[in-house]
PyMOL Python script that loads the backbone (N, CA, C, O; Angstrom):
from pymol import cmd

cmd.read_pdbstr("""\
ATOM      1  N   UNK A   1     -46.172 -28.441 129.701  1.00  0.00           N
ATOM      2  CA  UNK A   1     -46.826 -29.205 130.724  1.00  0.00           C
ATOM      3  C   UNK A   1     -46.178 -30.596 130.770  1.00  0.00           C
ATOM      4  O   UNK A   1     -46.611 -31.453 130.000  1.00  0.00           O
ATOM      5  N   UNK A   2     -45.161 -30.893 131.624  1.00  0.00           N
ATOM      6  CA  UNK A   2     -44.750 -32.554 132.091  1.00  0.00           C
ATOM      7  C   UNK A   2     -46.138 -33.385 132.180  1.00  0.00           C
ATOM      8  O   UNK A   2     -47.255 -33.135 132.633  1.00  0.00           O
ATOM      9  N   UNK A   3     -45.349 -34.837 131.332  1.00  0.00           N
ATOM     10  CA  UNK A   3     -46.401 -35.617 131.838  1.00  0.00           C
ATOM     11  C   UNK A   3     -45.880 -36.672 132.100  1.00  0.00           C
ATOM     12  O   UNK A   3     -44.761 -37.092 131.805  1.00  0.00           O
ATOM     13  N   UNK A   4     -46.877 -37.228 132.794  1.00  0.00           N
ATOM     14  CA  UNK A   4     -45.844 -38.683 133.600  1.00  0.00           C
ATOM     15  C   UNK A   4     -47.053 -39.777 133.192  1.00  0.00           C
ATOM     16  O   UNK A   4     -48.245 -39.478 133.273  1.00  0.00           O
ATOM     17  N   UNK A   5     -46.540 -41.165 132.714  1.00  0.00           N
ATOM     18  CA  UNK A   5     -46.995 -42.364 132.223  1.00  0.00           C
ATOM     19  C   UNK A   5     -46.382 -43.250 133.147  1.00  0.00           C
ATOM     20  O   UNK A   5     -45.182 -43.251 133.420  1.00  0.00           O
ATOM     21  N   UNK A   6     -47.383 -44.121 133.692  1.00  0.00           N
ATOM     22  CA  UNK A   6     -46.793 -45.550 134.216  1.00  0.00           C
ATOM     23  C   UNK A   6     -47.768 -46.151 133.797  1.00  0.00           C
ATOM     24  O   UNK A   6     -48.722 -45.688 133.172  1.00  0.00           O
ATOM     25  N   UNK A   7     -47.486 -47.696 134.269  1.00  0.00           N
ATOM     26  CA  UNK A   7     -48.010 -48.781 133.383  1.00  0.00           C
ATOM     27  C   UNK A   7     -49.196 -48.719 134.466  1.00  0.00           C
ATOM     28  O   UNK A   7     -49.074 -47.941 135.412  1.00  0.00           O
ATOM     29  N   UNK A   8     -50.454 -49.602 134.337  1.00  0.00           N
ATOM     30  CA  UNK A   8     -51.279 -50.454 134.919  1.00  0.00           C
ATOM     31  C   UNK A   8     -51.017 -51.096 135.146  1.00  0.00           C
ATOM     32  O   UNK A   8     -49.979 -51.444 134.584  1.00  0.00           O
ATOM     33  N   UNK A   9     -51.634 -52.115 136.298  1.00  0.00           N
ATOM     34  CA  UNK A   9     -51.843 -53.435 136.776  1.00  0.00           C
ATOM     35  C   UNK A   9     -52.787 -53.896 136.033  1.00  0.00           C
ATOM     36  O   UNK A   9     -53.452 -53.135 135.330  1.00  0.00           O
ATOM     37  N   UNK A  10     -52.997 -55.200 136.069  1.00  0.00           N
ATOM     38  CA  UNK A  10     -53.498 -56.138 135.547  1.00  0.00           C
ATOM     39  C   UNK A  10     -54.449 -56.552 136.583  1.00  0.00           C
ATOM     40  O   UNK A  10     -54.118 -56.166 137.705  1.00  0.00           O
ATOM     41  N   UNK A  11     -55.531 -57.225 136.527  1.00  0.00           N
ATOM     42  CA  UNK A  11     -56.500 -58.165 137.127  1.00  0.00           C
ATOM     43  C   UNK A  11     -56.195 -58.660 137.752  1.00  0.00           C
ATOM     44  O   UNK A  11     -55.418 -59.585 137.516  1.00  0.00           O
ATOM     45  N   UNK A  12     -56.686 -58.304 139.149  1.00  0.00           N
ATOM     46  CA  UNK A  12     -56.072 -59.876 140.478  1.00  0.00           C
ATOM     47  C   UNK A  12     -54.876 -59.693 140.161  1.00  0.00           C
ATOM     48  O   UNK A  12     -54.644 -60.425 139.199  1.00  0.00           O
ATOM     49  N   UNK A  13     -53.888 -59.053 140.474  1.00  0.00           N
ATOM     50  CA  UNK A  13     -52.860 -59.329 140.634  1.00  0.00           C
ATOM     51  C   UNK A  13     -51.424 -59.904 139.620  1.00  0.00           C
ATOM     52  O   UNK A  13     -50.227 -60.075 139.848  1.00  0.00           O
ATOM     53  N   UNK A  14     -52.318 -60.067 138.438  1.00  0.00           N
ATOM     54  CA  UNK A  14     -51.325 -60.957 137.208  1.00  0.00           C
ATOM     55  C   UNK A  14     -50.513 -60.221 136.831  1.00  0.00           C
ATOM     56  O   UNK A  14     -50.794 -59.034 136.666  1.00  0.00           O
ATOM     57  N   UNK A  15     -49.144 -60.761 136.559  1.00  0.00           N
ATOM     58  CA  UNK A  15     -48.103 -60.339 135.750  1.00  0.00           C
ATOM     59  C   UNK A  15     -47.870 -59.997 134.481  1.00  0.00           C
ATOM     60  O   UNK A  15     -47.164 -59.117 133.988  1.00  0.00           O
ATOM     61  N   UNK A  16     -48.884 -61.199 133.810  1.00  0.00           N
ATOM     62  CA  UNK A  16     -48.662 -61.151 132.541  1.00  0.00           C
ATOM     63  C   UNK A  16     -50.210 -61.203 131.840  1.00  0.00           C
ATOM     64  O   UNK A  16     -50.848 -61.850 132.670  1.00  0.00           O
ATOM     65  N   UNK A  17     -51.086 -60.871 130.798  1.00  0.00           N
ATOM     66  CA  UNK A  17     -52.214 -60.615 129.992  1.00  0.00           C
ATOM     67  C   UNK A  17     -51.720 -61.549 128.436  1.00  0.00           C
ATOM     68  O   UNK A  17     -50.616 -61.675 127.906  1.00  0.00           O
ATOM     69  N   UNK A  18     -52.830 -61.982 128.127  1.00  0.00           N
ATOM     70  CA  UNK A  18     -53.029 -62.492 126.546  1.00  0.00           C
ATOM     71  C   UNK A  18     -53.631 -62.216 126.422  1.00  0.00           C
ATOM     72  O   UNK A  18     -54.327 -62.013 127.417  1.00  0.00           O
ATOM     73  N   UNK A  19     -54.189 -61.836 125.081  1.00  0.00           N
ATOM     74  CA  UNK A  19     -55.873 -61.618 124.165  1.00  0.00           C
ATOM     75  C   UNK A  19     -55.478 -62.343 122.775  1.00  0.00           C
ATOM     76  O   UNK A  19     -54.397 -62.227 122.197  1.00  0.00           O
ATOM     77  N   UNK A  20     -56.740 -63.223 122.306  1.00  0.00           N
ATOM     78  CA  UNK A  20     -56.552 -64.037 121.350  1.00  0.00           C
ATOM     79  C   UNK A  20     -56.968 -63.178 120.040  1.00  0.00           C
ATOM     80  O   UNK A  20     -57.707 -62.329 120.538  1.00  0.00           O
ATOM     81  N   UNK A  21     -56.924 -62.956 118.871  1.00  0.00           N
ATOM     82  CA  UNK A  21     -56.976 -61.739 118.134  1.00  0.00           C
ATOM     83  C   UNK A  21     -57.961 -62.576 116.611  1.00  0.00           C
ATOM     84  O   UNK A  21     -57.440 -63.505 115.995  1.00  0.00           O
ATOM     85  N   UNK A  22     -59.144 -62.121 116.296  1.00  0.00           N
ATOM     86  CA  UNK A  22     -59.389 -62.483 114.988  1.00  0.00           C
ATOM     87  C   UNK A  22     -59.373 -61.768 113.956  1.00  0.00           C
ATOM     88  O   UNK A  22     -60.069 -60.753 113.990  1.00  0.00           O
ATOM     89  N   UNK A  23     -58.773 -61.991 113.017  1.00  0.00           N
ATOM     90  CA  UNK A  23     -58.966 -60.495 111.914  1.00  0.00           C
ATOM     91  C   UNK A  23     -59.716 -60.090 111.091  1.00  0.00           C
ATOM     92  O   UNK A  23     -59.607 -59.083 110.392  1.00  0.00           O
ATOM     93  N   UNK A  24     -60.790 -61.102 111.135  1.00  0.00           N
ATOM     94  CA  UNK A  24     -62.234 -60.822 110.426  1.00  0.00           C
ATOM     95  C   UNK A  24     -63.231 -61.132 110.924  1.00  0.00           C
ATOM     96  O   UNK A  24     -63.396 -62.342 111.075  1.00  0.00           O
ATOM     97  N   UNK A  25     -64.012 -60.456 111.261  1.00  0.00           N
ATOM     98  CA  UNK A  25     -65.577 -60.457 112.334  1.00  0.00           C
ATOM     99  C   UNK A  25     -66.480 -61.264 110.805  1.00  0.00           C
ATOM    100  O   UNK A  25     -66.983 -60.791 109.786  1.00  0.00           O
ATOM    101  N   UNK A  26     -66.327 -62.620 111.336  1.00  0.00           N
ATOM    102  CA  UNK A  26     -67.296 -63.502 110.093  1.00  0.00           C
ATOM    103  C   UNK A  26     -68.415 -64.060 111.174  1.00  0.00           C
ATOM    104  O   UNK A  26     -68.337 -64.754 112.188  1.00  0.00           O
ATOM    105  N   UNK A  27     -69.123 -63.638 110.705  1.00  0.00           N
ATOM    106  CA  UNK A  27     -70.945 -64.689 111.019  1.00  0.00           C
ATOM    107  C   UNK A  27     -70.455 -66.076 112.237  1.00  0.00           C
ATOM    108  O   UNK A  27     -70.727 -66.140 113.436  1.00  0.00           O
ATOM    109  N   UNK A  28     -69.713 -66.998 111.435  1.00  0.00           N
ATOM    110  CA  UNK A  28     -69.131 -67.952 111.891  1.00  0.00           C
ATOM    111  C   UNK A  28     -68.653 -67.952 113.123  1.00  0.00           C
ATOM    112  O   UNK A  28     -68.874 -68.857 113.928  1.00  0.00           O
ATOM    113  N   UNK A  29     -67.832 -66.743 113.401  1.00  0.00           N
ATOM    114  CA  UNK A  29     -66.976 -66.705 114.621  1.00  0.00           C
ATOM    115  C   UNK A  29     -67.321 -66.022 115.374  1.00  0.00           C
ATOM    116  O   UNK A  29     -66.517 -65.885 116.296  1.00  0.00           O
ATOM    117  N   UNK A  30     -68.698 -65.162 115.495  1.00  0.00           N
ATOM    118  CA  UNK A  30     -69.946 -64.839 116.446  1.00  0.00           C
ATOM    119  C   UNK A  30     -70.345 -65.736 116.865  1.00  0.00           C
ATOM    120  O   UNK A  30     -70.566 -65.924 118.062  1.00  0.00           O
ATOM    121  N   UNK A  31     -70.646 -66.994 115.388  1.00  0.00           N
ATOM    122  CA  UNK A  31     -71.427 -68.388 115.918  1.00  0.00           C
ATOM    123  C   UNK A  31     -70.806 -69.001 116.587  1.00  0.00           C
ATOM    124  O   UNK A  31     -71.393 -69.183 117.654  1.00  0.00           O
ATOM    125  N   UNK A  32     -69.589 -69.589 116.532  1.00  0.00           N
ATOM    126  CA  UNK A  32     -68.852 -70.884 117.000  1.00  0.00           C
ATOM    127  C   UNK A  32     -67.958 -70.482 117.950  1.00  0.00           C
ATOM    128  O   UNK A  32     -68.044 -71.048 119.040  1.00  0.00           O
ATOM    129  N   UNK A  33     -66.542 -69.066 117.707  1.00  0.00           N
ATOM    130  CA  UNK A  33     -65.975 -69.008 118.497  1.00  0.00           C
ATOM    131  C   UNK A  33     -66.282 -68.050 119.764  1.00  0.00           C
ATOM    132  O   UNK A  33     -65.853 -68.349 120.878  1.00  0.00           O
ATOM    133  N   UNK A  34     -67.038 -66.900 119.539  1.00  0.00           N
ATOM    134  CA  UNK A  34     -67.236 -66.404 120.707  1.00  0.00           C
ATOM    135  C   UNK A  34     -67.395 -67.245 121.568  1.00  0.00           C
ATOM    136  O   UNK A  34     -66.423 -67.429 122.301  1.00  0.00           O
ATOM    137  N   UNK A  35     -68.791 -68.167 121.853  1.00  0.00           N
ATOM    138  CA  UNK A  35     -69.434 -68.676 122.954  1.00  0.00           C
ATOM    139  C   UNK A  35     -68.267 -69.653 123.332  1.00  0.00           C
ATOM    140  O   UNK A  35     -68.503 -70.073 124.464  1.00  0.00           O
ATOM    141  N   UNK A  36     -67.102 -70.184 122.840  1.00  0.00           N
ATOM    142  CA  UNK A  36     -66.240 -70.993 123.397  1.00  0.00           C
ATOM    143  C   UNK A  36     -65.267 -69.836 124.534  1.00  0.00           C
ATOM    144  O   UNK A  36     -64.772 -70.037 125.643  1.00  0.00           O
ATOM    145  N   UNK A  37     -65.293 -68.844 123.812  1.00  0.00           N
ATOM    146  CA  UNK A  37     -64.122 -67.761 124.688  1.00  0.00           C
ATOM    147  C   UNK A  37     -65.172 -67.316 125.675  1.00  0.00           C
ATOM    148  O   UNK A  37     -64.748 -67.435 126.825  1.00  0.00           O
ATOM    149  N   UNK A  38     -66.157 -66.937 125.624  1.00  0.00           N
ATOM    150  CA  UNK A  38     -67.176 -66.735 126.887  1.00  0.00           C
ATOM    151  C   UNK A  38     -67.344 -67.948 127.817  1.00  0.00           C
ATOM    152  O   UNK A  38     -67.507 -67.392 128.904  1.00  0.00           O
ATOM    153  N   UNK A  39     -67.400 -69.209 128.032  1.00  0.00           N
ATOM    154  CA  UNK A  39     -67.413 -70.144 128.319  1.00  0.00           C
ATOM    155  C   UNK A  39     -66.121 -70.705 129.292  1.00  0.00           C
ATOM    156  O   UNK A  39     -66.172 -71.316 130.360  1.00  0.00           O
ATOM    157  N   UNK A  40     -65.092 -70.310 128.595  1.00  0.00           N
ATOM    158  CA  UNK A  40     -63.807 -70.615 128.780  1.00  0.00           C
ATOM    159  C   UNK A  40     -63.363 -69.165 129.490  1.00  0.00           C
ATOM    160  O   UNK A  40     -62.166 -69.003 129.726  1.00  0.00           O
ATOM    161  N   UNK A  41     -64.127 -68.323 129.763  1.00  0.00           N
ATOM    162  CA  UNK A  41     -62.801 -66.795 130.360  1.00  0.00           C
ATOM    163  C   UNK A  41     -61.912 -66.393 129.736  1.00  0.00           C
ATOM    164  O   UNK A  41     -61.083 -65.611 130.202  1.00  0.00           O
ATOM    165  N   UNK A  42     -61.881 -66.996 128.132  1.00  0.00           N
ATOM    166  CA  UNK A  42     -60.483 -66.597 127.091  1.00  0.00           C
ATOM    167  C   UNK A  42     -60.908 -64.935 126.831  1.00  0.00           C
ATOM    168  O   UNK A  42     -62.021 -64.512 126.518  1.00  0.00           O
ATOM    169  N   UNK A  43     -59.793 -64.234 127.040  1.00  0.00           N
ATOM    170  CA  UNK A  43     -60.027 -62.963 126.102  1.00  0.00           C
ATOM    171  C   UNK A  43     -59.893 -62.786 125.250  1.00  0.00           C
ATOM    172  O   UNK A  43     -58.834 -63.282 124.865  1.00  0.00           O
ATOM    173  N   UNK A  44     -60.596 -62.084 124.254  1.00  0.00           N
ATOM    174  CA  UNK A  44     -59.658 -61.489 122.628  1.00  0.00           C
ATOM    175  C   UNK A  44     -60.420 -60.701 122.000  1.00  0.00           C
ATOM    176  O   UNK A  44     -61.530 -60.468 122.478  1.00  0.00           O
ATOM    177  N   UNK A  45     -60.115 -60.245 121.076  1.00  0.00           N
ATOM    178  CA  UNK A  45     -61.151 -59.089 120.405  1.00  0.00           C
ATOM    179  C   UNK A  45     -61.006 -59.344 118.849  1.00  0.00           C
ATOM    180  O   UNK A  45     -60.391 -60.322 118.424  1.00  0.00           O
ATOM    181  N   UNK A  46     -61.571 -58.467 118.073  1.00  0.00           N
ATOM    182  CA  UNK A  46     -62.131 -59.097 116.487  1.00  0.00           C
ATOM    183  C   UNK A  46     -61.570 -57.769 115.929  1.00  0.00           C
ATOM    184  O   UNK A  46     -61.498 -56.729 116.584  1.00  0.00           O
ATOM    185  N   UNK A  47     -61.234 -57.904 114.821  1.00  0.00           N
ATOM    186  CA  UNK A  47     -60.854 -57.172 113.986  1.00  0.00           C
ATOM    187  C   UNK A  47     -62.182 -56.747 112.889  1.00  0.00           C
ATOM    188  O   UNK A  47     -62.756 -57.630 112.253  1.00  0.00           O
ATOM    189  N   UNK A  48     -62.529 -55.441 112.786  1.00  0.00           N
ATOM    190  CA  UNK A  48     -64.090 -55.655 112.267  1.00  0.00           C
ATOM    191  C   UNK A  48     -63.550 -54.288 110.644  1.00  0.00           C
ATOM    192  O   UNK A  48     -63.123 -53.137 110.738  1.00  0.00           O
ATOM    193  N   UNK A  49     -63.756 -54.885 109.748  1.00  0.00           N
ATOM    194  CA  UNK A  49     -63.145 -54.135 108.235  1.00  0.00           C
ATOM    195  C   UNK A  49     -64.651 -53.317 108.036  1.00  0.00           C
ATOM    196  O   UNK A  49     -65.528 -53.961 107.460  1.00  0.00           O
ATOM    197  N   UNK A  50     -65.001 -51.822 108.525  1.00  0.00           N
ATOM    198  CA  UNK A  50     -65.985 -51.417 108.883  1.00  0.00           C
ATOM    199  C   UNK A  50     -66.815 -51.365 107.623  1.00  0.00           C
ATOM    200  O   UNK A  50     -67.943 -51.810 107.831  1.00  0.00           O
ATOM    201  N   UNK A  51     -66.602 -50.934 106.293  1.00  0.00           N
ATOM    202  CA  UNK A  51     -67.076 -51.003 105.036  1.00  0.00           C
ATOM    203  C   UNK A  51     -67.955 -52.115 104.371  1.00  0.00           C
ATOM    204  O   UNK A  51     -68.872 -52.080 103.551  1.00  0.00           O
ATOM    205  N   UNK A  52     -67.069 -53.498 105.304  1.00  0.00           N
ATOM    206  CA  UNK A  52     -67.801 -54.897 104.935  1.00  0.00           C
ATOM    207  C   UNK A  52     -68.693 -55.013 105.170  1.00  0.00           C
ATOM    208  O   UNK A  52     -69.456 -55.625 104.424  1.00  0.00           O
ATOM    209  N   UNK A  53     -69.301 -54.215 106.950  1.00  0.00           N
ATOM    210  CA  UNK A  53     -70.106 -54.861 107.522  1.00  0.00           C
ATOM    211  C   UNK A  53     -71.680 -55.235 107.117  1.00  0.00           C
ATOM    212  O   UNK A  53     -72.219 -54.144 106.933  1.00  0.00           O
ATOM    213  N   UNK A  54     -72.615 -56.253 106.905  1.00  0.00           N
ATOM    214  CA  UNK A  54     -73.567 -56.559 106.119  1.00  0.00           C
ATOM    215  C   UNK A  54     -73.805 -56.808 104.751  1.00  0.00           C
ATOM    216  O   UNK A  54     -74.851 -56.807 104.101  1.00  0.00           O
ATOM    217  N   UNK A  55     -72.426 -57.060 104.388  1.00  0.00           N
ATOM    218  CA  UNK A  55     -72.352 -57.189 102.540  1.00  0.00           C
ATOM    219  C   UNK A  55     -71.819 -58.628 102.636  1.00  0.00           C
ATOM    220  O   UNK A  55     -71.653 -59.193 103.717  1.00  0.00           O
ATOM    221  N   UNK A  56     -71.565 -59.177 101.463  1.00  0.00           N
ATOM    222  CA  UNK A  56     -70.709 -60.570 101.180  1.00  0.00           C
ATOM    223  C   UNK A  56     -69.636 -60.452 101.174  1.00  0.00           C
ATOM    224  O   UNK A  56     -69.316 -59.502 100.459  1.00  0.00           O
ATOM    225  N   UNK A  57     -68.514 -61.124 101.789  1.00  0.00           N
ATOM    226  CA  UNK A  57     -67.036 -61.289 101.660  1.00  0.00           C
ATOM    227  C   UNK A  57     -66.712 -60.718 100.405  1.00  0.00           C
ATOM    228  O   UNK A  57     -66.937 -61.115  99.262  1.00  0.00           O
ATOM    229  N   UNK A  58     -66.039 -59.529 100.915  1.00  0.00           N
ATOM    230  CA  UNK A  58     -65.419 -58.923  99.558  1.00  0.00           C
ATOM    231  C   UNK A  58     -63.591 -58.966  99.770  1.00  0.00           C
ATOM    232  O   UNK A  58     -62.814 -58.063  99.459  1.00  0.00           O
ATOM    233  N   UNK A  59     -63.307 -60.076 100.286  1.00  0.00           N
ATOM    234  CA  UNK A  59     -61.851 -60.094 100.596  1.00  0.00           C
ATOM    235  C   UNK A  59     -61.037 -61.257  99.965  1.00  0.00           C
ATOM    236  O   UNK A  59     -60.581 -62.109 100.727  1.00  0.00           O
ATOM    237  N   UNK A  60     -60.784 -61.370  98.406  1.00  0.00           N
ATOM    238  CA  UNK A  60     -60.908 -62.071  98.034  1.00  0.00           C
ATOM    239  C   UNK A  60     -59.496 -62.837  98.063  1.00  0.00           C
ATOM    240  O   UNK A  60     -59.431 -63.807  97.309  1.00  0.00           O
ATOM    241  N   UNK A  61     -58.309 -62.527  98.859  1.00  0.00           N
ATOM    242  CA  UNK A  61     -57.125 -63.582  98.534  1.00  0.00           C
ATOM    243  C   UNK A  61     -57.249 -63.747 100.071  1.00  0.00           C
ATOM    244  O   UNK A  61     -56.109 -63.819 100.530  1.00  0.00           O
ATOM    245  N   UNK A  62     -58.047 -63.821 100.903  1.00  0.00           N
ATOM    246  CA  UNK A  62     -57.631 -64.041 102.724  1.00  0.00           C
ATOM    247  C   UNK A  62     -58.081 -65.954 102.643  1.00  0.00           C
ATOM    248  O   UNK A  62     -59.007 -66.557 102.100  1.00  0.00           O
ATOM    249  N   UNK A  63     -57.044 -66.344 103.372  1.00  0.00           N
ATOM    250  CA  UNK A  63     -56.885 -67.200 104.277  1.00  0.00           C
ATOM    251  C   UNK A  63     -58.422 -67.929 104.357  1.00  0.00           C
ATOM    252  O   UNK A  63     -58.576 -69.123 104.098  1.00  0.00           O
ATOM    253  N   UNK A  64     -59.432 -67.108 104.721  1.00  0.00           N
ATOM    254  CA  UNK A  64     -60.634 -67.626 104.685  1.00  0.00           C
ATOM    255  C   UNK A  64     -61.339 -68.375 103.566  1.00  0.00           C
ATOM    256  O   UNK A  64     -61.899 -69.469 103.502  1.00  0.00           O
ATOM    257  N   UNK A  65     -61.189 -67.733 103.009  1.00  0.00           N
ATOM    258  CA  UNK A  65     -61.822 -67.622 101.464  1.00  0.00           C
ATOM    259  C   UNK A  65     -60.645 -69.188 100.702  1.00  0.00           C
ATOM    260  O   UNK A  65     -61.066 -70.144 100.050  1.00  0.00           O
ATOM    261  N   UNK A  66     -59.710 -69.007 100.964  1.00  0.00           N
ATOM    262  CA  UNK A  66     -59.051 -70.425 100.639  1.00  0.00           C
ATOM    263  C   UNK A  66     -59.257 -71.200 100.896  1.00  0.00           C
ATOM    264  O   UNK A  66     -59.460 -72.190 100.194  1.00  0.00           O
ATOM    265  N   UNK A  67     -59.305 -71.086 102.198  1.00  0.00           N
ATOM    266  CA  UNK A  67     -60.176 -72.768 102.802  1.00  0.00           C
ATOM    267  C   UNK A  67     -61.443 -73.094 102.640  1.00  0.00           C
ATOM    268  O   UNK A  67     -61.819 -74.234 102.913  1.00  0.00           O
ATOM    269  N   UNK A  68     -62.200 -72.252 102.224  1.00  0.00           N
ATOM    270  CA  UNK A  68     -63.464 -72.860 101.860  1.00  0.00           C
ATOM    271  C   UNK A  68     -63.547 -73.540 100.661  1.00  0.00           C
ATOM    272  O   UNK A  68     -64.295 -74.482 100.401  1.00  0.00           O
ATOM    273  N   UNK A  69     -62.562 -72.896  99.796  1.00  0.00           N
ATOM    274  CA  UNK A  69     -62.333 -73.299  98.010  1.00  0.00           C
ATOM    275  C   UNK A  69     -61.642 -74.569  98.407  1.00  0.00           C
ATOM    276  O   UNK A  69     -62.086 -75.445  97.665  1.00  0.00           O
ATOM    277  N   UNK A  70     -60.548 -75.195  99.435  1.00  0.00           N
ATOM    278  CA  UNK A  70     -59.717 -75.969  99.595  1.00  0.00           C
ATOM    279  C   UNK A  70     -61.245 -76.851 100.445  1.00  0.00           C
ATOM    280  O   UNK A  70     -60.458 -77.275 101.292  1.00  0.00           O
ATOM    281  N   UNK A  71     -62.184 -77.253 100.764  1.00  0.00           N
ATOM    282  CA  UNK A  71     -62.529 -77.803 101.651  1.00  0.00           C
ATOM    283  C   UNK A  71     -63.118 -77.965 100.553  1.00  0.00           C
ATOM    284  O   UNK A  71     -62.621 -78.974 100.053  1.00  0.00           O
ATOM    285  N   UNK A  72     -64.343 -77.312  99.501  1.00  0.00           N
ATOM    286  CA  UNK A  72     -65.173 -77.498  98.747  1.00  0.00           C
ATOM    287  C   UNK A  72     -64.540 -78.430  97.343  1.00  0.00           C
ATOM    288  O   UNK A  72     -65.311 -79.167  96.728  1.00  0.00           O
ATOM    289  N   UNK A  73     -63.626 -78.349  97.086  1.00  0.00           N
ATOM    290  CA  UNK A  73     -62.723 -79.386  96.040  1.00  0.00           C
ATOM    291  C   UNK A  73     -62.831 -80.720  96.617  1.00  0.00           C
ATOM    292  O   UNK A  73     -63.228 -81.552  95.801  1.00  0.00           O
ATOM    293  N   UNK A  74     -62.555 -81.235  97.971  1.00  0.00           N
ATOM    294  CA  UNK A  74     -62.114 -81.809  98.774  1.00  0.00           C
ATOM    295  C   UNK A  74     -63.640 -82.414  99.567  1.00  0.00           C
ATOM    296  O   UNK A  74     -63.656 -83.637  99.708  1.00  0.00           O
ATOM    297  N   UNK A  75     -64.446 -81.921  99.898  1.00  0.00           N
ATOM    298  CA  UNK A  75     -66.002 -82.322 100.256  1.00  0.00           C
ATOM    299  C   UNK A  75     -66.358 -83.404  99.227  1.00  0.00           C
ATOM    300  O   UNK A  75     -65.745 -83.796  98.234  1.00  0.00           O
ATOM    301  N   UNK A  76     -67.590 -83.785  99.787  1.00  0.00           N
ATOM    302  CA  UNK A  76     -68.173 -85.160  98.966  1.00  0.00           C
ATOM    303  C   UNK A  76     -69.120 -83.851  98.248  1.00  0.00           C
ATOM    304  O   UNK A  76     -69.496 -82.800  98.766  1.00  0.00           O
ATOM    305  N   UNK A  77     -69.307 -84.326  97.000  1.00  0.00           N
ATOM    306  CA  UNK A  77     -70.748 -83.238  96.537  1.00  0.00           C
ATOM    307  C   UNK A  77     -72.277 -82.891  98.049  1.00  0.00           C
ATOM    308  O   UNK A  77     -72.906 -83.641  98.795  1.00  0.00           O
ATOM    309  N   UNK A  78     -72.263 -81.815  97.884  1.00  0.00           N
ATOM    310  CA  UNK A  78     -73.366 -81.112  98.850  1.00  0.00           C
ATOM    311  C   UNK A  78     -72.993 -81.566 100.176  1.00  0.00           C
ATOM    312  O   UNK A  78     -73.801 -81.822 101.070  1.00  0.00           O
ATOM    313  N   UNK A  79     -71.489 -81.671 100.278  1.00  0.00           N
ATOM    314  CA  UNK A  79     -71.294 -81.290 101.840  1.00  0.00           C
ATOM    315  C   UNK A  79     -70.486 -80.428 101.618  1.00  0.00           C
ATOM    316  O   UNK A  79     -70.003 -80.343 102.748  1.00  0.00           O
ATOM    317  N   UNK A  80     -69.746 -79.430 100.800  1.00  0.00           N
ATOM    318  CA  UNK A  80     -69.056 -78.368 101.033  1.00  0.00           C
ATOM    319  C   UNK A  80     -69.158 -77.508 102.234  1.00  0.00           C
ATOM    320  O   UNK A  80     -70.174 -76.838 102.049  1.00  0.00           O
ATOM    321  N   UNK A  81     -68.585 -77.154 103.467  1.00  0.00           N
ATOM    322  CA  UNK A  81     -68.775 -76.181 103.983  1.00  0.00           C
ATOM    323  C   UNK A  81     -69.693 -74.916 103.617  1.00  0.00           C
ATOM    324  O   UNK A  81     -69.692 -74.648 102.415  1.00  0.00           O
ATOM    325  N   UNK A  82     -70.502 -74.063 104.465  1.00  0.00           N
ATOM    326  CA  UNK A  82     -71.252 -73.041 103.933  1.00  0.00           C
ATOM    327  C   UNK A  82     -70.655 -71.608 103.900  1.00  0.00           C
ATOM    328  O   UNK A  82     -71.308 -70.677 103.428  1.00  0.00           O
TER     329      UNK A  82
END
""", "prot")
cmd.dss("prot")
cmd.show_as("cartoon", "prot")
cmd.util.cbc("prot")
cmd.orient("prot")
């Protein structure tokens, strides 16, 4: 059975598409960044590690997890980031 693939169009007419990409669906970025990309018409989608979901950060060398250790050294006592 031949099959034939062509591309889609895009929205209104556009040439070109972005989506902004997060790689960990954190509490935080439900809180803070969604409502900026809803707000703004930004697209992007979340990267969601399905095993995690409702437990404590079990990802322990990411990017995230550094900066909180790097902010909390660096904070005045009891303003560490949460």
């Amino acid at each position: 059975m031949p099959v034939s693939i062509s591309p889609c169009l895009w929205k209104h007419g556009k040439r070109w598409a972005y989506s902004v990409t997060f790689d960990e669906a954190l509490a935080e970025l439900h809180e803070y960044t969604i409502p900026v990309h809803q707000e703004l018409g930004v697209p992007g989608h979340v990267e969601v590690v399905v095993g995690h979901m409702g437990t404590e950060r079990r990802v322990g060398s990411s990017s995230y997890n550094g900066y909180h250790r790097a902010a909390a050294l660096l904070s005045p006592p009891n303003h560490a980031p949460r």
